[in-house]
PLY file of the C-alpha trace (Angstrom):
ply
format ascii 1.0
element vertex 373
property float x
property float y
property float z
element edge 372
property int vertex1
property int vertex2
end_header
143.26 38.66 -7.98
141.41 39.92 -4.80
142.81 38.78 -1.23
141.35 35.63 -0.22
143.75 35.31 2.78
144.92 38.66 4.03
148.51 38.91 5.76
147.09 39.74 9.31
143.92 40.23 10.63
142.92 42.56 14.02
140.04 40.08 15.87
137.79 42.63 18.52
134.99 40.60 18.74
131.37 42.69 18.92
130.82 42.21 22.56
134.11 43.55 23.28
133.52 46.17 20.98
130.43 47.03 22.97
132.50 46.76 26.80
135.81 48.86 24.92
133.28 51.64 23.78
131.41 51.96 27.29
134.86 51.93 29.13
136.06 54.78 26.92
132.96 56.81 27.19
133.30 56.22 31.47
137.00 58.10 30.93
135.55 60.90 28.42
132.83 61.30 31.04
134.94 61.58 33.79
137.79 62.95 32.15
140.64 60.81 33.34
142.42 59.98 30.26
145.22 59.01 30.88
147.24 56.92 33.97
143.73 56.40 35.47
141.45 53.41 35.90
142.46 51.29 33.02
145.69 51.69 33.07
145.99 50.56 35.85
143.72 47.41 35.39
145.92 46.64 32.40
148.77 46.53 34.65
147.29 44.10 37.28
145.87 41.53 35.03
149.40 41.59 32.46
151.13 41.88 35.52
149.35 38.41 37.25
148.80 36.89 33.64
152.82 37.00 33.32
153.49 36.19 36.66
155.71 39.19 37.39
155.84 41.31 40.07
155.37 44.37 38.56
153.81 45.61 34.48
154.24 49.05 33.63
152.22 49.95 30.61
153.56 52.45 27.82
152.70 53.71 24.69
155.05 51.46 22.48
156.88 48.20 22.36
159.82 50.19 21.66
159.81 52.71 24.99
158.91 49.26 26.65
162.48 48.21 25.85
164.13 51.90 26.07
163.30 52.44 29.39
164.19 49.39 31.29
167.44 50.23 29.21
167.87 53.76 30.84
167.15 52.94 34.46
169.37 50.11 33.83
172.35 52.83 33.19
173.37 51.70 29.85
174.15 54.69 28.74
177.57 54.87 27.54
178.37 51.35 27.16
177.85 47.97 24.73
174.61 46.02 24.30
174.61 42.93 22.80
171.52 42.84 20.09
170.90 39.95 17.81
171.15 40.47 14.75
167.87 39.36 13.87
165.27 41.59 15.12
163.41 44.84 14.18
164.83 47.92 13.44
163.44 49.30 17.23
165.46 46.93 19.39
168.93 48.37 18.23
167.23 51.64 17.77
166.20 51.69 21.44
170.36 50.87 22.76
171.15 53.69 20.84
168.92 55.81 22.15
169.48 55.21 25.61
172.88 56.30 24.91
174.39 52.74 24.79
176.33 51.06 21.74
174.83 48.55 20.04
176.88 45.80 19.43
175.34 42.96 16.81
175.35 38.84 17.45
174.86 35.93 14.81
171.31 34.05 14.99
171.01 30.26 15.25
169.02 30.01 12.15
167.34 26.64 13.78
165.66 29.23 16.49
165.86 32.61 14.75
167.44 33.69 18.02
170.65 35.26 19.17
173.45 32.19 19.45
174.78 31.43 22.69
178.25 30.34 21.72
178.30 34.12 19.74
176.96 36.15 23.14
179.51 34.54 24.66
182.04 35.18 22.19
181.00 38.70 21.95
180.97 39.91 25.27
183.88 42.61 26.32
185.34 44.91 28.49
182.58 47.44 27.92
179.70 44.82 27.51
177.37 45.88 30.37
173.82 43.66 29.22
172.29 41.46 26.19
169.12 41.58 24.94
167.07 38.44 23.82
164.70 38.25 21.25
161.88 35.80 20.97
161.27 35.71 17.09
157.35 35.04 16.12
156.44 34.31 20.00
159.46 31.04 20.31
161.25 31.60 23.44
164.79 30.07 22.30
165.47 26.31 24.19
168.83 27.72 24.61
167.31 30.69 26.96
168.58 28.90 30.20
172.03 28.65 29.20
171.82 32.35 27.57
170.71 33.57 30.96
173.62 31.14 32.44
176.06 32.76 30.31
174.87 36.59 31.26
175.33 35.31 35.18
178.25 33.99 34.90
180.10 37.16 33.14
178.22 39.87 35.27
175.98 41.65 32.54
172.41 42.17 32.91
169.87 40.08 30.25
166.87 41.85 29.37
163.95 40.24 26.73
162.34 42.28 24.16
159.21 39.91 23.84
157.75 42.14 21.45
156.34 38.67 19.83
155.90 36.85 22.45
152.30 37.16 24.72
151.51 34.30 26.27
154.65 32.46 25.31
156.71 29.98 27.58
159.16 27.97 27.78
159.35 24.44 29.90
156.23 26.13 31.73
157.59 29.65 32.69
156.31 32.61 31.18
158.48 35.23 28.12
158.92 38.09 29.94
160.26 36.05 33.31
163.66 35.18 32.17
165.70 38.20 32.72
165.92 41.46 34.97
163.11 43.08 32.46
161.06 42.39 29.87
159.18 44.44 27.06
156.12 43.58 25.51
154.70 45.47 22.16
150.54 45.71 21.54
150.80 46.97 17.98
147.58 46.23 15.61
149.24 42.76 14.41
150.84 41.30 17.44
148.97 38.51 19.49
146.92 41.10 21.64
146.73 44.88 21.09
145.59 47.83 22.57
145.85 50.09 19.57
149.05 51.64 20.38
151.15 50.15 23.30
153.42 48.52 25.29
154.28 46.91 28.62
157.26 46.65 31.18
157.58 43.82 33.81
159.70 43.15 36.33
160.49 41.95 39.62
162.65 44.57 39.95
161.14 47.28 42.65
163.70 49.66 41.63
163.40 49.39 37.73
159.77 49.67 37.97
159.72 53.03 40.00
162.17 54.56 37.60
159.82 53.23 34.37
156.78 54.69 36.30
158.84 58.27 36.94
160.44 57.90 33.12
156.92 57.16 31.44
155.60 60.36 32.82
158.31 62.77 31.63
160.63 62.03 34.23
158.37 63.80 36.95
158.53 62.53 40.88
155.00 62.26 40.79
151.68 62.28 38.61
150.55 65.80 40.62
154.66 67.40 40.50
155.90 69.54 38.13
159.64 68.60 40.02
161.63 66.37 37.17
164.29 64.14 38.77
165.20 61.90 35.60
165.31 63.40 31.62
161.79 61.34 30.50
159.64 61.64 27.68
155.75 61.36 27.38
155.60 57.53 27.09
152.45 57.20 28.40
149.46 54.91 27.60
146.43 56.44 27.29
142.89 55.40 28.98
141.18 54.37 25.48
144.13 52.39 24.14
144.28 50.18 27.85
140.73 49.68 27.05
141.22 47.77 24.04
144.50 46.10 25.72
142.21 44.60 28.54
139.77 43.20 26.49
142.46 41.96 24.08
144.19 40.31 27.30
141.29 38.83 28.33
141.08 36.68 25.00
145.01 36.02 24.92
144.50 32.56 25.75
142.00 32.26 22.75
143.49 33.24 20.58
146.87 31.27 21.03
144.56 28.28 21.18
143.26 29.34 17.60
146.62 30.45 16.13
148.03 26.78 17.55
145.21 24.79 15.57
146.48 26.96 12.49
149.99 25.76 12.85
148.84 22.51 13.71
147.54 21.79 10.40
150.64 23.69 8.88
153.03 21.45 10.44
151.28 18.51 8.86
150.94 19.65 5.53
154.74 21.06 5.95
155.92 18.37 3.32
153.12 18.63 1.02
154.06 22.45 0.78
157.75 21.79 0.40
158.37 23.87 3.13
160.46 23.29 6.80
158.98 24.74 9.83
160.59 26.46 13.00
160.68 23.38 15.81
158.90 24.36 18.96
160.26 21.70 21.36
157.62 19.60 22.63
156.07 21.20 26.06
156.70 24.71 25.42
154.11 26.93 24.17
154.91 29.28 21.39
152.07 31.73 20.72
152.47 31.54 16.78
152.52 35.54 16.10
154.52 34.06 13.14
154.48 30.54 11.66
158.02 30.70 10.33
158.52 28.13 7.41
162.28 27.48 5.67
162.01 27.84 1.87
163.86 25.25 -0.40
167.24 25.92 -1.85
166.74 27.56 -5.29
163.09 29.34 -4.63
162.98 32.74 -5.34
161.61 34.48 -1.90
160.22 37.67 -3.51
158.74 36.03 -6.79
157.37 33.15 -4.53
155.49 35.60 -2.38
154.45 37.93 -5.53
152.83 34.32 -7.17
151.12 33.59 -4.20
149.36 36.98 -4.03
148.69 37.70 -7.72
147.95 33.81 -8.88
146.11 32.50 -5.80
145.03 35.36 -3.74
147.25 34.91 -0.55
149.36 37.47 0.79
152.14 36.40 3.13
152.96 38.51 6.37
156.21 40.50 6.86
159.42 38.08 7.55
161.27 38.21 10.68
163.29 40.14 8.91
164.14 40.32 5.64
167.34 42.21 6.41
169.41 41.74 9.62
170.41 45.20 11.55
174.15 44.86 10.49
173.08 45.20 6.99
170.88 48.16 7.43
171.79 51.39 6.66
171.37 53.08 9.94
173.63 51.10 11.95
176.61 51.16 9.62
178.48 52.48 12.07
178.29 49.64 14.77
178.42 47.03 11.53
181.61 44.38 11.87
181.79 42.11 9.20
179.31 39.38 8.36
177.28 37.03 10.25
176.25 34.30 8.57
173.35 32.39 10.40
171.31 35.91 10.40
172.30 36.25 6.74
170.70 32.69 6.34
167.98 32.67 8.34
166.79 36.13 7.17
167.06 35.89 3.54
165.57 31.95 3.52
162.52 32.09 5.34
158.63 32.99 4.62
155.59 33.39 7.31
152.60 32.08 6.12
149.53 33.85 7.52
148.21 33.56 11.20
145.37 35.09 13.46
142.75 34.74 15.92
140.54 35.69 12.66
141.96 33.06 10.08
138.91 30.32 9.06
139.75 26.78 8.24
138.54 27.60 4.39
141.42 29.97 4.60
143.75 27.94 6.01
142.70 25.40 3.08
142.99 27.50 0.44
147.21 28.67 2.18
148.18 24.88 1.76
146.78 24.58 -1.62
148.13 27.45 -2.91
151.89 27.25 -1.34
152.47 23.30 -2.39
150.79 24.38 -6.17
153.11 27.49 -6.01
155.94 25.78 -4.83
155.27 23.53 -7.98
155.56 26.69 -9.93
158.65 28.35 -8.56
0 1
1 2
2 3
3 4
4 5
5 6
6 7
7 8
8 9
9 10
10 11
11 12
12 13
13 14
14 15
15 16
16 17
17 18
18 19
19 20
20 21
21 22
22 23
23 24
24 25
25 26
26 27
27 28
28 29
29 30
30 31
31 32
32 33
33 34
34 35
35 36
36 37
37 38
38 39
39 40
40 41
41 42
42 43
43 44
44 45
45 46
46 47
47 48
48 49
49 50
50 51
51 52
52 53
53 54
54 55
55 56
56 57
57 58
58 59
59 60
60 61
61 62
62 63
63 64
64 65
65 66
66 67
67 68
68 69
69 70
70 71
71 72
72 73
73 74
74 75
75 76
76 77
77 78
78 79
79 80
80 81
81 82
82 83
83 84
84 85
85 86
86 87
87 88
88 89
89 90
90 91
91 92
92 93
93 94
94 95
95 96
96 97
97 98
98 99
99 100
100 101
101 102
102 103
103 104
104 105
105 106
106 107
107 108
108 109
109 110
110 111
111 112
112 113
113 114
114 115
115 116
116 117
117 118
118 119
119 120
120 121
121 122
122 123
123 124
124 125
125 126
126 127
127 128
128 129
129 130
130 131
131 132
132 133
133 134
134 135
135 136
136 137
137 138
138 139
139 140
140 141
141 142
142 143
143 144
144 145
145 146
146 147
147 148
148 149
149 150
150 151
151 152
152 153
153 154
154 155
155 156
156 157
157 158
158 159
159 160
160 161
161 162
162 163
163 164
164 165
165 166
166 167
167 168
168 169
169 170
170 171
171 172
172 173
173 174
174 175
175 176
176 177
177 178
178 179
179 180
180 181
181 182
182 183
183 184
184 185
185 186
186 187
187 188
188 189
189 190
190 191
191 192
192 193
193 194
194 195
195 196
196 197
197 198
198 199
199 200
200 201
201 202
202 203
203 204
204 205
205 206
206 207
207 208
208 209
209 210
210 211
211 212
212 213
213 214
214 215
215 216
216 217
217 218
218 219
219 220
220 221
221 222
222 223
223 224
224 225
225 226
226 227
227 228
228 229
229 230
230 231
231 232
232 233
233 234
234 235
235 236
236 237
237 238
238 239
239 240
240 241
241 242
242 243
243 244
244 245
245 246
246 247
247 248
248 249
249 250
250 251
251 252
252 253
253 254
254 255
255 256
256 257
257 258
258 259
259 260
260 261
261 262
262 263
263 264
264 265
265 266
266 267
267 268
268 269
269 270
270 271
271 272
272 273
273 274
274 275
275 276
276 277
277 278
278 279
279 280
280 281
281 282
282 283
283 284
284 285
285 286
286 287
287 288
288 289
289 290
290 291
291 292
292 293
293 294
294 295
295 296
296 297
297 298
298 299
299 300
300 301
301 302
302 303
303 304
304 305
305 306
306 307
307 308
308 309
309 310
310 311
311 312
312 313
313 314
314 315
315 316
316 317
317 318
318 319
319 320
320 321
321 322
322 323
323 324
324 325
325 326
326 327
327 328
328 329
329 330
330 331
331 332
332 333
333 334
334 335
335 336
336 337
337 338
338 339
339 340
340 341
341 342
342 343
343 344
344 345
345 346
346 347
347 348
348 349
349 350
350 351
351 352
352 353
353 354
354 355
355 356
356 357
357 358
358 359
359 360
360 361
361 362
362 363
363 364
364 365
365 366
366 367
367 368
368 369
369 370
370 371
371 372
């Protein structure tokens, strides 16, 4: 059977289509394609929209969170990482030449535990970082950032998931020293390709801006004071990203009415939703749903698709980073609420795009399924 609900779906509506294309053909004119105009612009409005001091924009989620790691010294020694995330979180400790070193989830949040980051900090432990899994900023994020005070290592957020987000009324992306922010095709917002950086920080922000850029002084210096990369965002993609900004509040509204109806259909569907404590704001990038003991995850999604013409989105994640292959060697033993939470959960689909009819045709087809399975 044909898609009738599609996983994800990229919303540029056709007046923004119309502004994107006349802002690109301004930089093609002019020839200023990169760190010009736009970029810039990006930065302000993320920057104000956040409420941080300063937004540093990038050309990935994942050199969003390598960087701040880097002028942050880890190199050489231990990051805590939950053990729930994507592959690029660990990937980016590692590459800043720090040790990753993996913490059990609290399945009830999908986040990192804090009784295990406080368990696992040691001798060498010189940060955490803090996930917020399908846009939920954790209601234990005070007492994580408590816990990182109180020992003397540094907390910074990948909020990859999380634009627009909040928590008791402050903004993802304000909690710790730095935060990074991902604009891939199926997060909230995108610009194409992207990321952002925000801080407070004066200092961390001046070494993102001279790490971005290759590690040069300046834009106009070929004199190279740190050992950068070319992790810049380009004029076209910060076109898209400030039109995409500019309808962030939009489409969280939307994406909220989706899980709205969810949630009350929850039992009908035989599934059990991820809370979002009353008063926060969680920007639904993923509506996270707990399958029942007994259901087959992979046949429940593959009856779903071929039977009824709904394909599910990607889980947050299938397999947590102590089980994948590539960090074997920073691997110790299991952790059981990551185990859980990964292998028992489903994410029904979510955009700015998604119609009511399609919404419909999710909850009949997951409680018939469910029926089924």
């Amino acid at each position: 059977m044909a898609l009738r609900v599609p996983p994800a779906q990229v919303l540029v509506p056709p007046e923004d289509r119309r502004w994107i294309l006349e802002q690109i053909d301004e930089a093609l004119a002019t020839g200023q394609l990169t760190l010009g105009r736009l970029g810039r612009l990006l930065e302000d409005e993320f920057a104000a929209y956040v409420g941080a001091r300063h937004a540093i924009a990038v050309n990935s989620g994942t050199s969003a969170l390598e960087i701040p790691l880097r002028a942050l010294e880890a190199c050489g020694g231990e990051v805590l990482v939950p053990a729930n995330t994507f592959f690029a979180t660990a990937a980016a400790v590692v590459a800043a030449g720090a040790r990753p070193r993996f913490v059990d989830c609290d399945p009830a949040t999908m986040a990192v535990s804090a009784d295990a980051l406080d368990a696992a900090i040691g001798p060498d432990t010189v940060g955490a970082v803090l996930v917020h899994i399908g846009g939920l900023v954790t209601p234990d994020i005070e007492r994580l950032r408590q816990i990182c005070d109180r020992r003397g290592i540094w907390l910074v957020e990948d909020a990859a998931h999380a634009q627009g987000s909040a928590r008791a009324g402050a903004m993802a992306g304000t909690f710790g020293i730095a935060a990074a922010f991902s604009f891939y095709p199926t997060k909230v917002m995108t610009s194409g390709e992207g990321g952002m950086i925000v801080t407070d920080d004066d200092r961390i922000a001046e070494e993102a801006r001279v790490y971005r850029d290759q590690g040069k002084a300046g834009f106009l210096t070929n004199l190279h004071t740190r050992l950068g990369y070319n992790w810049r965002m380009s004029e076209p993609h910060a076109a898209i990203g400030v039109a995409q900004l500019r309808r962030l509040d939009e489409f969280i509204a939307h994406r909220q009415s989706i899980a709205a109806r969810y949630d009350a259909a929850a039992s009908a569907m035989g599934l059990e939703p991820l809370v979002v404590p009353t008063g926060d704001r969680c920007n639904y990038y993923k509506y996270v749903a707990f399958l029942p003991d007994g259901v087959d995850r992979e046949k429940f999604k593959t009856m779903l698709r071929d039977d009824c013409g709904v394909g599910l989105s990607g889980e947050v994640y299938e397999t947590p980073l102590h089980r994948q292959p590539v960090f074997a060697p920073w691997a110790e033993g299991e952790l059981p609420g990551a185990e859980w939470a990964c292998a028992r959960h489903v994410c029904l689909p979510v955009s700015a795009g998604l119609t009511d009819e399609q919404v419909d045709i999710v909850i009949e087809s997951v409680a018939a399924t469910m029926g089924r399975s």
